[in-house]
C-alpha positions as CSV (number, residue, x, y, z in Angstrom):
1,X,0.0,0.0,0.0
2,X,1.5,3.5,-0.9
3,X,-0.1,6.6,0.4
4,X,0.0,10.0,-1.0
5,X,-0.8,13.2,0.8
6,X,-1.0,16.4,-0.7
7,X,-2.7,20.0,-0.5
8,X,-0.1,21.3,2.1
9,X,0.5,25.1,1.5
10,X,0.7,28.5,3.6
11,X,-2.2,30.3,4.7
12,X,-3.0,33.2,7.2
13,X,-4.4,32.7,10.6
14,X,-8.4,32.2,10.3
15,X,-7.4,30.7,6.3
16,X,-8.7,27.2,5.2
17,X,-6.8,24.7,3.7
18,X,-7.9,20.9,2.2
19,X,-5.5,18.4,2.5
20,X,-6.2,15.3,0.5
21,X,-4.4,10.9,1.3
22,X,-4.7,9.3,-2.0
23,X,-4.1,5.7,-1.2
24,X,-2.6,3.0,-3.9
25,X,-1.4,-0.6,-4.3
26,X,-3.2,-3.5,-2.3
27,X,-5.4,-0.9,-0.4
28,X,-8.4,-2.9,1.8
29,X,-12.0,-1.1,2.7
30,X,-11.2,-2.7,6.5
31,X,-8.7,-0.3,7.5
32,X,-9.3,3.0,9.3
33,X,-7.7,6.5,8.1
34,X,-6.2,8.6,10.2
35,X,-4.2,12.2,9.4
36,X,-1.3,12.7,12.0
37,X,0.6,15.9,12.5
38,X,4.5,16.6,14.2
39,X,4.7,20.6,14.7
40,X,8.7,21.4,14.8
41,X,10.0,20.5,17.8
42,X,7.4,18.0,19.1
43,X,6.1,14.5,18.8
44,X,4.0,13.2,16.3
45,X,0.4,13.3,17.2
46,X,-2.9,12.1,15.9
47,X,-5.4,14.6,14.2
48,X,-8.3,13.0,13.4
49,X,-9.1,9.1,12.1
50,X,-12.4,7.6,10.5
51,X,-13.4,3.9,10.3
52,X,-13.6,3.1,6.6
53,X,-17.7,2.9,6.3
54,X,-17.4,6.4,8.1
55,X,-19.4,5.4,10.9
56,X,-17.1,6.4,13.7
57,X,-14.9,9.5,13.3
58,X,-12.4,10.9,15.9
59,X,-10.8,14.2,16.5
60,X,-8.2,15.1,18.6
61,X,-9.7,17.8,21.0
62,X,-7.4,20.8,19.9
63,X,-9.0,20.2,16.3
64,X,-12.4,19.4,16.8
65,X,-15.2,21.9,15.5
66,X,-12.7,22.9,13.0
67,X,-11.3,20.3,11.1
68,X,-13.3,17.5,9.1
69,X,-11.7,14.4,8.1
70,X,-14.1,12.4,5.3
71,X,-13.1,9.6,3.3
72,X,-14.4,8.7,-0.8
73,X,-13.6,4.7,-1.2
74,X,-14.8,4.8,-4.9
75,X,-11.7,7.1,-5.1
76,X,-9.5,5.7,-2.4
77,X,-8.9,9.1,-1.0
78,X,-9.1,10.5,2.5
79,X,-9.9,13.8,2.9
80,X,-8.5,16.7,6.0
81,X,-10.7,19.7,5.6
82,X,-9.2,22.3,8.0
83,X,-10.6,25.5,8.5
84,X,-10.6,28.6,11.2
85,X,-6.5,27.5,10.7
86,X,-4.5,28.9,13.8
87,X,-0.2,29.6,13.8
88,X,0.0,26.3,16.1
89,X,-1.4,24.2,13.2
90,X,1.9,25.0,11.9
91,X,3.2,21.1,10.9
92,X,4.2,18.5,8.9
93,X,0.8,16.3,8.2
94,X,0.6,12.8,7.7
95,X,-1.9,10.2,6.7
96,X,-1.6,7.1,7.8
97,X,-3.9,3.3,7.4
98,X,-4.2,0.7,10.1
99,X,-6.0,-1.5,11.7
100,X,-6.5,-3.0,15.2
101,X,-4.5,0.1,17.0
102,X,-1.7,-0.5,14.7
103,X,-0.9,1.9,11.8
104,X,0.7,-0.1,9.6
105,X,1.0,2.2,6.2
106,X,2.5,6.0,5.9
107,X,2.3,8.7,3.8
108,X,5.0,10.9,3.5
109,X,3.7,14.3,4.7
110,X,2.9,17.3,3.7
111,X,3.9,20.8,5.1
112,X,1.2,23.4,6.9
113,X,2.5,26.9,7.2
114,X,0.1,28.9,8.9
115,X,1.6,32.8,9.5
116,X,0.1,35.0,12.0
């Protein structure tokens, strides 16, 4: 499986910005989606994730009411919609497939820039 993210770009505080995972090779409808960020200087940490019907979505709480995460199997593509976009959004962003708590397949990340 080879995952592709793109749609990193700068944008101004309070800007919006779409970042799309296209995902190739032996891809499988069973595995969840998740979109992972590592600001400089700090760990890597979860963003968001959705089960692949779409049923269960997750955000992590310093996201949540302003980022959407939505997924288009026909087009193997998950989807980061981020909005209301603040300076300490600022990160490399990754998306990432899995199953059973382990992410097993990477993409290899995009950059935010979001100037104040």
């Amino acid at each position: 499986v080879q995952l592709q993210a793109f749609g990193g770009g700068s944008v101004q505080a309070g800007g919006s910005l779409r970042l799309s995972c296209l995902a190739s090779g032996r891809t499988s409808s069973s595995y969840r989606m998740g979109w992972f960020r590592r600001a400089p200087g700090k760990e890597r940490d979860i963003v968001a994730a959705i089960t692949p019907a779409g049923d269960q979505i997750w955000y992590a709480d310093s996201v949540k009411g302003r980022f959407t995460i939505s997924g288009d199997n026909a087009k193997n593509t998950v989807y980061l919609e981020m909005s209301i976009l603040k300076p300490e959004d600022t990160a490399v962003y990754y998306c990432a497939q899995g199953q059973h708590g382990i992410w097993n397949y990477w993409g290899q990340g995009t950059l935010v820039t979001v100037s104040s």
